[in-house]
C-alpha positions in Angstrom: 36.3 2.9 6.3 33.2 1.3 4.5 31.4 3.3 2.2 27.7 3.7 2.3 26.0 2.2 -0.9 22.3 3.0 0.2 21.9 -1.4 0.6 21.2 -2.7 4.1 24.3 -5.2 5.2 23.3 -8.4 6.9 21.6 -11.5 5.8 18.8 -11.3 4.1 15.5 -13.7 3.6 13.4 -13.9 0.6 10.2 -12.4 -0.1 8.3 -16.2 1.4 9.6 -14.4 5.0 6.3 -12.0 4.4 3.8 -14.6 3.5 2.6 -15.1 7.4 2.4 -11.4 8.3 1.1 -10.4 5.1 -1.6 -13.0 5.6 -2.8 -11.7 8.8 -3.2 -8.3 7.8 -5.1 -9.3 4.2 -7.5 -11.2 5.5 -8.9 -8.3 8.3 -11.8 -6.5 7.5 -10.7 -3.3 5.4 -12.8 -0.7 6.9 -11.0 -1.0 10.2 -7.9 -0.3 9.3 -6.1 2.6 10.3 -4.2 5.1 7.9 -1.6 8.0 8.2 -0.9 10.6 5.9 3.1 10.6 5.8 2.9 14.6 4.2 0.3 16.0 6.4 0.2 13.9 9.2 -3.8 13.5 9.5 -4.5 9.9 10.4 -7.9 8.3 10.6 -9.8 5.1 9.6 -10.0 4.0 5.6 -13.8 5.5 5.1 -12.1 9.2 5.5 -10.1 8.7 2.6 -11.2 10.5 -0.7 -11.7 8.2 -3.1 -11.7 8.5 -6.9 -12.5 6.3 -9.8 -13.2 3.6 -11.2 -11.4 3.9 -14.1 -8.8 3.2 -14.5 -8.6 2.1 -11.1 -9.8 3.4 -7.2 -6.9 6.1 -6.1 -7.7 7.0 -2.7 -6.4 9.9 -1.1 -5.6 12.4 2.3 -8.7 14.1 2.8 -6.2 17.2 3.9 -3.6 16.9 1.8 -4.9 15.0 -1.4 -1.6 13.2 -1.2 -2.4 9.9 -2.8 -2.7 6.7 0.3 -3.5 3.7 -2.0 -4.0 2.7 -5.5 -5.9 0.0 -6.7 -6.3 -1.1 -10.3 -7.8 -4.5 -11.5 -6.3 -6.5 -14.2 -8.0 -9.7 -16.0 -7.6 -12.2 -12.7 -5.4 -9.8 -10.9 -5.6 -6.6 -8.6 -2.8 -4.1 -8.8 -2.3 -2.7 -5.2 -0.1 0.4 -4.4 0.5 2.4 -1.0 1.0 5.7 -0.6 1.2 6.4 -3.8 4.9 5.0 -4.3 6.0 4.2 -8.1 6.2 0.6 -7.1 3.0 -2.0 -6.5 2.3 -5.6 -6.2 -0.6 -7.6 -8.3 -2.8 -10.3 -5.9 -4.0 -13.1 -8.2 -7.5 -12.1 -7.6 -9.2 -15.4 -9.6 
């Protein structure tokens, strides 16, 4: 019997996989996007978020919960992006 290590099995493809999708959903007009609060449950567009800031970035978060939906923080050329408030985030080259 195998034993489970947490990893998914299967083949795998690199992060270039996610370039296509990614680019579709970047390039849409931000305010009409649609969010959902994974604690609470409340979903609704982007402009309900609370957000906070500027420095040292925009935190935006569930206007029922205050759990946190998105962090943004810019960096000299870049822009720090992180959902739903997990320890992990990705920088856009933003110049």
């Amino acid at each position: 019997m195998a034993q489970d290590t947490g990893r998914p099995s299967g083949t795998h493809q690199d992060g270039n996989r996610l370039a296509g999708p990614l680019s579709e959903i970047l390039r849409a007009e931000a305010t009409t996007a649609w969010w959902r609060c994974p604690d609470c449950g409340r979903s609704g567009p982007l402009a309900e978020l609370h957000v906070y800031g500027p420095e040292p970035g925009l935190t935006a978060r569930c206007p029922a919960c205050s759990r946190v939906a998105l962090r943004m923080v810019p960096e000299e050329g870049h822009m720090w992006l992180s959902l739903g408030g997990a320890t992990g985030a990705f920088r856009f080259r933003t110049a």
